[in-house]
FIPA-597761 format. One record per residue (C-alpha): x, y, z; residue in three letters. Coordinates in pm, 1 decimal, m for minus. Example, Ala and Ser with C-alpha at 12.3 -4.5 7.8 and 13.67 -1.06 7.14 Angstrom:
         c1         c2         c3   rest
     1230.0     m450.0      780.0    ALA
     1367.0     m106.0      714.0    SER
//
This chain:
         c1         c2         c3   rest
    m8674.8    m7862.4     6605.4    UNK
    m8577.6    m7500.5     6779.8    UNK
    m8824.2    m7380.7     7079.3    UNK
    m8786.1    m6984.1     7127.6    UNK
    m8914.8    m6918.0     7488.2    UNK
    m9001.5    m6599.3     7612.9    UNK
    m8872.4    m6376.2     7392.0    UNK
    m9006.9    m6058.3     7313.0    UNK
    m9126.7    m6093.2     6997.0    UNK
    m9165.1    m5845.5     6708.9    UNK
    m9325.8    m6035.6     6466.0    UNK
    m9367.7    m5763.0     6244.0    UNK
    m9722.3    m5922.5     6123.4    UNK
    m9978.3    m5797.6     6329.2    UNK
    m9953.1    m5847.1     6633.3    UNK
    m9648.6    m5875.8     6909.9    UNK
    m9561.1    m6032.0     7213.9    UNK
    m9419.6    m5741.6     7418.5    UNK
    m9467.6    m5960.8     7744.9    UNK
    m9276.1    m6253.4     7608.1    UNK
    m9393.8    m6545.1     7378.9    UNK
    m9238.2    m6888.5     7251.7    UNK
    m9168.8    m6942.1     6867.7    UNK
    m9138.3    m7301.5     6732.8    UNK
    m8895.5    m7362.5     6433.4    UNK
    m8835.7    m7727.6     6248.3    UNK
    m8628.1    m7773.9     5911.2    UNK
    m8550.3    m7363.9     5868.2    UNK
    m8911.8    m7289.3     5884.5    UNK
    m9127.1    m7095.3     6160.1    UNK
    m9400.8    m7350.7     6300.4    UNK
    m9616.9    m7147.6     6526.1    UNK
    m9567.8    m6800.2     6732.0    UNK
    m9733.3    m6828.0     7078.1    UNK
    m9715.1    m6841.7     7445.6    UNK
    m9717.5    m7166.2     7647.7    UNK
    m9615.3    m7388.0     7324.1    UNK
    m9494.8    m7720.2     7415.6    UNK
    m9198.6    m7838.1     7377.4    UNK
    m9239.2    m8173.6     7171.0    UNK
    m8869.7    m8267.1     7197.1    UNK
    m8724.5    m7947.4     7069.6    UNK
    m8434.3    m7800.0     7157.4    UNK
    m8490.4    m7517.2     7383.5    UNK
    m8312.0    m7176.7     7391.6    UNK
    m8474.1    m6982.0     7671.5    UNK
    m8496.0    m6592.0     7516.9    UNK
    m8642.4    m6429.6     7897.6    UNK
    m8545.0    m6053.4     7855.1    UNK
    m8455.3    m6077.7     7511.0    UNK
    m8581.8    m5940.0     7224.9    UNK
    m8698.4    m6133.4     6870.3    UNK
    m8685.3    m5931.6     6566.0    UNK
    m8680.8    m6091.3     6186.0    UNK
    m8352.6    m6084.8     6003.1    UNK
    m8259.2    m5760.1     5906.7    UNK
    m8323.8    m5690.9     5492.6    UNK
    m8092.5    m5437.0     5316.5    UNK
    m8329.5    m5399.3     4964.1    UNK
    m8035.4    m5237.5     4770.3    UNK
    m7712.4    m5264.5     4838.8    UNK
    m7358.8    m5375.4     4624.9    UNK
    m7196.6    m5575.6     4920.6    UNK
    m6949.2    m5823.1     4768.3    UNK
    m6981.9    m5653.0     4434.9    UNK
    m6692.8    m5392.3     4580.4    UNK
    m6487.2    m5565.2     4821.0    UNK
    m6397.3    m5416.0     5124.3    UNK
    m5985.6    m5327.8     5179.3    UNK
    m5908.5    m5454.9     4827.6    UNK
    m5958.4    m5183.8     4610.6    UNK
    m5944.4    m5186.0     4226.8    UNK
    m5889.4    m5568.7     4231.3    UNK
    m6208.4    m5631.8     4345.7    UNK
    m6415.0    m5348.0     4221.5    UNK
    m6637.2    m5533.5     3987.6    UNK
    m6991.2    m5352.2     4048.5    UNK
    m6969.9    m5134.0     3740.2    UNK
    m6894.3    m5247.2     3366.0    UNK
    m6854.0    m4877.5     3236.4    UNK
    m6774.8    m4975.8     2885.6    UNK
    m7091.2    m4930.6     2696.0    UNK
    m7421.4    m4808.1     2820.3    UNK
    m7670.8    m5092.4     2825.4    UNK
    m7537.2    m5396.5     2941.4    UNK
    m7851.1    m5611.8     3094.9    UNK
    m7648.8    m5909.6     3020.6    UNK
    m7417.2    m5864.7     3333.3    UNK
    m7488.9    m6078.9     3634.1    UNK
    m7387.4    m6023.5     3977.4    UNK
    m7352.6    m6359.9     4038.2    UNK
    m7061.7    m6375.7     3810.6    UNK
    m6893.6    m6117.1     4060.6    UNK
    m6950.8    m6129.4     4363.9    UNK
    m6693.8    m6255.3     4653.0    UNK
    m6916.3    m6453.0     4932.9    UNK
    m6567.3    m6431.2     5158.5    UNK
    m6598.0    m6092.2     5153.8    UNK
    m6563.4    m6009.2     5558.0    UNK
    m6880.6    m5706.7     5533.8    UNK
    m7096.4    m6034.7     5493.6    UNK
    m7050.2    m6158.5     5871.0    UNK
    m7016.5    m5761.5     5981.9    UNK
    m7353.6    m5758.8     5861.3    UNK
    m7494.6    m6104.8     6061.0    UNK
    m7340.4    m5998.1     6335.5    UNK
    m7555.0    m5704.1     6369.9    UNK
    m7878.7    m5893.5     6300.5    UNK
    m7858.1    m5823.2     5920.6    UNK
    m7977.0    m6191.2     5733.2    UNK
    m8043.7    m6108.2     5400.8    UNK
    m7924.1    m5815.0     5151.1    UNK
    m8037.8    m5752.2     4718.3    UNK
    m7681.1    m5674.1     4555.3    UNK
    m7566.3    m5612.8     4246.9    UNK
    m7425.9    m5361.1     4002.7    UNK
    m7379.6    m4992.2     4049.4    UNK
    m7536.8    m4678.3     3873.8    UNK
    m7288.1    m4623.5     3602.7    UNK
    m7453.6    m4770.6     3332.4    UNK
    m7814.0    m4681.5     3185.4    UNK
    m7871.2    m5039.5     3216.0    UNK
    m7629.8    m5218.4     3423.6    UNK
    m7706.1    m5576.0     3494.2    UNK
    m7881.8    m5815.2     3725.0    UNK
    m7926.9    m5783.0     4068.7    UNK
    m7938.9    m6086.5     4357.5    UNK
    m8101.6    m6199.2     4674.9    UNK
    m7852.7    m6388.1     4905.3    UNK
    m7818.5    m6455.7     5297.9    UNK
    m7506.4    m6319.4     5498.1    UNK
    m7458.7    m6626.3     5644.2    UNK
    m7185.9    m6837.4     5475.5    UNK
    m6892.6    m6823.6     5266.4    UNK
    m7006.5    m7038.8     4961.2    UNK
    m7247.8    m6870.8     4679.2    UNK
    m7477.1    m7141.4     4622.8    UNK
    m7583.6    m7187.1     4965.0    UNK
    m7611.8    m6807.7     5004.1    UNK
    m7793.6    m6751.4     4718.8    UNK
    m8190.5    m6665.9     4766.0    UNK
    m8334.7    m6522.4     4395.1    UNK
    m8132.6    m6503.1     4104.5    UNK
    m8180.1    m6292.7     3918.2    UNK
    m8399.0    m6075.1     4174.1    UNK
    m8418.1    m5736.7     3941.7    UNK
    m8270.6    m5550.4     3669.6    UNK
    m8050.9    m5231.8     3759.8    UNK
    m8115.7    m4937.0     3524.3    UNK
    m7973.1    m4544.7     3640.8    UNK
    m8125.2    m4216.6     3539.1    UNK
    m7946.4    m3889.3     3629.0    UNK
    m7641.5    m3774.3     3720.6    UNK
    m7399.6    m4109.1     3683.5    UNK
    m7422.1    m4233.9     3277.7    UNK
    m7399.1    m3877.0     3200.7    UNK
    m7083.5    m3863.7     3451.9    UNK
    m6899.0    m4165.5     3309.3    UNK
    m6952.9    m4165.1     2965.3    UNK
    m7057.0    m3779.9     2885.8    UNK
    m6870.5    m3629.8     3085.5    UNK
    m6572.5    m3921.9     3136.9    UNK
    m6561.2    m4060.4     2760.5    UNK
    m6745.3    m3829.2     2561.6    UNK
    m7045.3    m4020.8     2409.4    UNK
    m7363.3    m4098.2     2493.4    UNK
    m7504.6    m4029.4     2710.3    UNK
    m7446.8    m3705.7     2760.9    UNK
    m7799.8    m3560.3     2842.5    UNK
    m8081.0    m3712.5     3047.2    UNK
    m8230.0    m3705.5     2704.0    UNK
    m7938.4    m3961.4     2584.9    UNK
    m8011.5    m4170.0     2884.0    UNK
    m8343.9    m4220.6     2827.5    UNK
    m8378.0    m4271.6     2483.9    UNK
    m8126.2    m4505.1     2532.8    UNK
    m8300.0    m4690.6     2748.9    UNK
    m8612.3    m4659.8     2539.7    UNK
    m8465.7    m4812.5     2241.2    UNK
    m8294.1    m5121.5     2427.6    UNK
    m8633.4    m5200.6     2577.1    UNK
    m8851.9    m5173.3     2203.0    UNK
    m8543.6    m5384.4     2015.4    UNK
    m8592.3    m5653.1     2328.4    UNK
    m9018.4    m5667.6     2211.4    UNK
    m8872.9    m5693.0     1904.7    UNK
    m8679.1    m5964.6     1990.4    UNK
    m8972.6    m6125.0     2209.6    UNK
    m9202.0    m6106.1     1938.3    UNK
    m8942.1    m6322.3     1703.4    UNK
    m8905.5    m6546.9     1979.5    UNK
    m9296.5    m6669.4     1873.6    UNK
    m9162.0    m6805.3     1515.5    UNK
    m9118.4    m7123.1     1419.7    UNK
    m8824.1    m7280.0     1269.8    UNK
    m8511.8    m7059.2     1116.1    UNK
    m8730.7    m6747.8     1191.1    UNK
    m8607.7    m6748.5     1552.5    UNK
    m8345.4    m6487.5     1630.3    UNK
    m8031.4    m6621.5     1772.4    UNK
    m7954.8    m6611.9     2123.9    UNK
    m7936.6    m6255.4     2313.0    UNK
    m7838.6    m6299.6     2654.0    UNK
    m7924.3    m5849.9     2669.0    UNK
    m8250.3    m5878.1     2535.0    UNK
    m8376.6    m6210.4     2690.9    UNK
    m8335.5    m6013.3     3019.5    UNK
    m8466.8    m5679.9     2883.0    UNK
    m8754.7    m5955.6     2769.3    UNK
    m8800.8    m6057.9     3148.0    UNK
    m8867.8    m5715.5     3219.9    UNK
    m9088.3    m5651.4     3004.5    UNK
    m9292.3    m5976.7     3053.2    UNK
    m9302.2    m5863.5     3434.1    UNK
    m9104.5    m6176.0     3564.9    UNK
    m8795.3    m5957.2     3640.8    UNK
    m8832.6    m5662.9     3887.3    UNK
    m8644.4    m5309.3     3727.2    UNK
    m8465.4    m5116.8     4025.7    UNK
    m8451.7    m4751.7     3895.0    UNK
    m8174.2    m4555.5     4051.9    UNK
    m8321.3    m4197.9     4025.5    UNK
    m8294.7    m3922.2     4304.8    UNK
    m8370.4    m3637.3     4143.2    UNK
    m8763.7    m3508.3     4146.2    UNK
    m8769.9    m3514.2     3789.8    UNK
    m8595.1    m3796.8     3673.1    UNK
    m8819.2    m3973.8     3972.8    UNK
    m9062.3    m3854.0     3725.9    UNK
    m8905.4    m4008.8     3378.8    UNK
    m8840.3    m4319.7     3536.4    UNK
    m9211.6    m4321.6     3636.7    UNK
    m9296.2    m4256.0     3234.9    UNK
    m9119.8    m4492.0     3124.9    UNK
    m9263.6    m4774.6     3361.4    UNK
    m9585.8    m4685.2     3247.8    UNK
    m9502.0    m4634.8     2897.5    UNK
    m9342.1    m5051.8     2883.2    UNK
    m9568.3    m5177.7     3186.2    UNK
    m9266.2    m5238.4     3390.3    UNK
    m9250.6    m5337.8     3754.2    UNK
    m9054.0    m5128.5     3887.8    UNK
    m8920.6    m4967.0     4217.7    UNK
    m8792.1    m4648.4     4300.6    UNK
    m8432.3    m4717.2     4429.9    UNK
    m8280.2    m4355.5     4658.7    UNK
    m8595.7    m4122.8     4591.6    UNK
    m8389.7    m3879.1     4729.1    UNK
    m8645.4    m3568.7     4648.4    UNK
    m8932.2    m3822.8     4677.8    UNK
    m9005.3    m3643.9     4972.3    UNK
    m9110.1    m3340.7     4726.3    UNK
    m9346.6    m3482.3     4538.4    UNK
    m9512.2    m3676.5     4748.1    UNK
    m9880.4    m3675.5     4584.3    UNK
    m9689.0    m3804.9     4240.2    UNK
    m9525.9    m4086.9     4456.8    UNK
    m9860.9    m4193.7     4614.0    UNK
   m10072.6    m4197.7     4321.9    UNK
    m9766.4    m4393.9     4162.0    UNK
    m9804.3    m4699.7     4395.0    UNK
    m9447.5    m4803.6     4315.9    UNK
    m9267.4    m4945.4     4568.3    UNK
    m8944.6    m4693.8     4751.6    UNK
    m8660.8    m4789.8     4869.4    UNK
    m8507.5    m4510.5     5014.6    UNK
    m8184.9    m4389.2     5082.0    UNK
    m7873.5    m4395.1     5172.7    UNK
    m7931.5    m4103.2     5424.5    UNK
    m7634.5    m4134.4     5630.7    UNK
    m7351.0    m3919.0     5475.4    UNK
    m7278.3    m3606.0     5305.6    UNK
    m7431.6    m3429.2     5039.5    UNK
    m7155.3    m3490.6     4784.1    UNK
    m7304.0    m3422.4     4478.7    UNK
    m7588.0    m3183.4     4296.8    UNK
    m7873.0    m3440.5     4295.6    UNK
    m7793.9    m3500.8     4668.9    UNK
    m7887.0    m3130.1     4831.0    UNK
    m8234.4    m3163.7     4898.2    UNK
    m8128.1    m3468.6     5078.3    UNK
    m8271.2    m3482.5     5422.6    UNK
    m8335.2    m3739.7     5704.3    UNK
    m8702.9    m3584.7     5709.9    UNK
    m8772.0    m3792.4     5431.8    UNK
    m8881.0    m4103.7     5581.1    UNK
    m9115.7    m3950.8     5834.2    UNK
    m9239.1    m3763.0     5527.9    UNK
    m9336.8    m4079.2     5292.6    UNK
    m9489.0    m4276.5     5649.6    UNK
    m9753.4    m3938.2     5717.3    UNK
    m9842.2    m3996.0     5339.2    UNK
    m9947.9    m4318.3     5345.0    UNK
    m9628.7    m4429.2     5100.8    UNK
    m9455.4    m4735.9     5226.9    UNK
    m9149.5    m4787.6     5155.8    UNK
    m8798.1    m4956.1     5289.9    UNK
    m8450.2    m4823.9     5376.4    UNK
    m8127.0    m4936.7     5192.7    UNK
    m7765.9    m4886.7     5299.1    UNK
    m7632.8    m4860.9     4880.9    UNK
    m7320.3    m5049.8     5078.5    UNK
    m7034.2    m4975.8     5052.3    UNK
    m7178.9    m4585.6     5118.8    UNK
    m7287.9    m4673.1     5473.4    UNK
    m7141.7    m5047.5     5588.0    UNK
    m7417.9    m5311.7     5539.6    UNK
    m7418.0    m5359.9     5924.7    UNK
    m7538.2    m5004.1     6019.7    UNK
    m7903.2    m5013.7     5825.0    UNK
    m8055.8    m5032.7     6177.2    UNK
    m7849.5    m4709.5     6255.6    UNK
    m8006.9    m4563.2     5991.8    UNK
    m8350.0    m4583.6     6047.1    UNK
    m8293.5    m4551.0     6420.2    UNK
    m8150.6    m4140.6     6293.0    UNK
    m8456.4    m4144.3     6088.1    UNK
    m8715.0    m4238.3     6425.7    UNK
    m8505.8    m3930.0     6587.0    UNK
    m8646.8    m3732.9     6282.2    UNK
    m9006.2    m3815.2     6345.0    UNK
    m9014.4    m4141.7     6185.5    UNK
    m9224.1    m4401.9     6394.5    UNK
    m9056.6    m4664.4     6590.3    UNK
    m9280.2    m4960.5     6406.7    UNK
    m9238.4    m4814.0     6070.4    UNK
    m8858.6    m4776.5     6050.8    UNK
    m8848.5    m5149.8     6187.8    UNK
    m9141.2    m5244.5     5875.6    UNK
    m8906.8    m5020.1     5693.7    UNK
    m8599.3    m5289.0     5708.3    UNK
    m8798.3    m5615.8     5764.9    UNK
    m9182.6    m5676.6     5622.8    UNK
    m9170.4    m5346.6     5376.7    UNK
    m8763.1    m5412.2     5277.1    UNK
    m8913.6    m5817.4     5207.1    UNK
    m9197.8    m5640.6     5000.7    UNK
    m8977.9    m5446.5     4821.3    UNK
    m8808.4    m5701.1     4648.0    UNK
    m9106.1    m5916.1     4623.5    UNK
    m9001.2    m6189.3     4893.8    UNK
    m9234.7    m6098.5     5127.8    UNK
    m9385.1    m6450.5     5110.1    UNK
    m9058.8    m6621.0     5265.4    UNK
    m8874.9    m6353.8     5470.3    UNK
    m8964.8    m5995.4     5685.1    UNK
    m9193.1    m6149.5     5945.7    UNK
    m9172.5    m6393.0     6222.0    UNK
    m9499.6    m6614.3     6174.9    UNK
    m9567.6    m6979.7     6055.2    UNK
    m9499.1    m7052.8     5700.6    UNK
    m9178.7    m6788.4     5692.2    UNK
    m8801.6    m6875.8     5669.9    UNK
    m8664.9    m6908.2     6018.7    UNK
    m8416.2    m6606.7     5974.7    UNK
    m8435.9    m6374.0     6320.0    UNK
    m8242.2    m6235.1     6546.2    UNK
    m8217.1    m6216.1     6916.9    UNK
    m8149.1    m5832.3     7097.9    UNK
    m8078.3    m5712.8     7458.5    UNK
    m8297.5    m5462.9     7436.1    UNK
    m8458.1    m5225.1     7169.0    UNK
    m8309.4    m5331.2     6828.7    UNK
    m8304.3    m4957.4     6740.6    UNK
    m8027.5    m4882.9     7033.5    UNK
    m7755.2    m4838.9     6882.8    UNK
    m7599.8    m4999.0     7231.5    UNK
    m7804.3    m5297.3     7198.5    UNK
    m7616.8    m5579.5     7148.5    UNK
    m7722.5    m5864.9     6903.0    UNK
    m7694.2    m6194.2     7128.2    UNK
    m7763.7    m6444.1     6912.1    UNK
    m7831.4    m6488.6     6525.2    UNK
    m8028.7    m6751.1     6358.9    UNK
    m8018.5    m6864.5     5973.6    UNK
    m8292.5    m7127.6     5840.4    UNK
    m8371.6    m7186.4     6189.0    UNK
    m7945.8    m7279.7     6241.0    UNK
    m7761.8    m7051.1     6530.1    UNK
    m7543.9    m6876.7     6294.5    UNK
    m7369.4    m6646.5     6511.6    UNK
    m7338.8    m6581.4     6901.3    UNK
    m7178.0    m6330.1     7094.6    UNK
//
């Protein structure tokens, strides 16, 4: 057992401890939250004038998928070869000994959704997986965690534009996407026969199936305002669960987003506006969505912004008007949410996954350093 004394604790469910508090941990799991708990043989870190925050969630990111200081040799987040490819995992893919993984723990980050990039209309499965490690298996939290499908700008850039077939049009992209998801009911219905009726094996539509049964989450890259709006048709048109992945112009149609209730994950914010569906990107944003009720996380889309500066980000965003307890929901409880592990991780209170993280002083200081780092209730890193 692991007794957290007097730490300042952000529990992020309810109700803090802002004049210090004790937090009792035994086999990875949060006991009780509390002052004056008793000891009962634990160890004991004492935490006076520090500050307790849950592990840091990035709910869309590619970390490991594109390595960092390799290059094309370990570039493996997009299979731009064909369209629809639901089959890919990014299991099969990623590199746990990629070094971004302990940049990230080391700045309080515990737990990041990867997976494949926007190239594709449908490009594979994403993950759930700690940053504390070096071996998969032990890393690994939900797999598969979502399916990854793009509207806008990138299908129609690499295989339009780049190759010269569809898609070429937002039209293309979603009819394409259309089709792949009535030939997997097609394919689920046939599943229901008996005998030689069966189909064989699709390892494309048995995910497309997933999604369309509701057991797989869809993460739909769109920034846009409009195709915000298609990828909102078409997840009520196939009763998808879906979330919004960038929302870029969410900000602009912000009664359409709230009457939506789909989950945002917003961003990356941090950077320059490089391309046509990024100009109407602004840091107002996330202020924006909190005054209208929306909630919603913030991603770093690592390798845009480095996995370990999400809490930069939303600390830029509380400069722009954001408040101080929503950008923290904003990577934590809402990021948890998000990706529908909200039962495990985000908050520090009994029943949760002992994943937190132990500050100097306010985790949105971009001076504060991260003293220690704990993982299933495990010190995982110290500085």
């Amino acid at each position: 057992m692991l007794l957290i004394k007097n730490a300042r604790l952000l529990t992020m469910a309810g109700r803090d401890y802002p004049d210090g508090a004790d937090m009792l941990v035994n086999d990875g799991l949060i006991v009780s939250v509390g002052t004056g708990l008793p000891e009962l043989g634990a160890e004991v870190f004492d935490a006076s004038g520090l500050t307790a925050l849950p592990g840091i969630i990035d709910a869309h990111c590619h970390v490991g998928m594109w390595e960092d200081s390799i290059g094309w040799a370990g570039s493996d987040g997009n299979e731009i070869t064909k369209p629809v490819t639901p089959e890919m995992r990014a299991l099969d893919a990623i590199n746990p000994e990629d070094r971004c993984f302990a940049d990230a723990l080391r700045s309080g980050v515990t737990l990041a959704a990867t997976g494949p990039g926007s190239a594709n209309v449908v490009g594979g499965q994403f993950l759930a997986m700690r940053t504390a490690g070096t071996r998969l298996d032990d890393m690994l939290v939900k797999e598969p965690l979502a399916l990854k499908i793009a509207f806008g700008e990138n299908p129609k850039r690499c295989y339009g534009e780049s190759q010269k077939k569809e898609p070429m049009t937002r039209m293309a992209t979603a009819a394409l996407l259309r089709q792949a998801l009535v030939d997997a009911r097609s394919y689920q219905r046939k599943l229901a026969l008996e005998g030689d009726k069966q189909p064989d094996r699709d390892l494309g539509k048995e995910t497309l199936a997933a999604a369309l049964s509701g057991q797989l989450r869809v993460k739909a890259h769109a920034h846009r305002a409009d195709d915000i709006r298609t990828a909102l048709r078409i997840r009520d048109e196939f009763k998808l669960n879906m979330t919004l992945e960038h929302c870029t112009e969410g900000w602009r149609i912000l009664d359409a987003l709230k009457a939506a209730r789909c989950p945002v994950i917003l961003g990356p914010l941090f950077g320059d506006r490089s391309k046509e569906e990024l100009r109407n990107m602004t840091y107002e944003a996330p202020a924006m969505l909190s005054g209208a009720g929306i909630r919603f996380a913030m991603m770093t889309d690592h390798p845009v912004i480095p996995l370990e500066y999400l809490p930069v980000t939303v600390a830029i965003a509380v400069r722009h008007g954001l408040p101080e307890r929503a950008a923290l929901e904003a990577i934590t409880i809402n990021a948890a949410w998000a990706i529908g592990l909200d039962d495990r991780f985000g908050s520090l209170e009994p029943g949760k996954e002992a994943d937190f993280a132990l500050y100097e002083g306010d985790p949105l200081d971009a001076r504060t350093k991260v003293r220690r780092v704990y993982v299933r209730g495990l010190l995982a890193h110290e500085a």
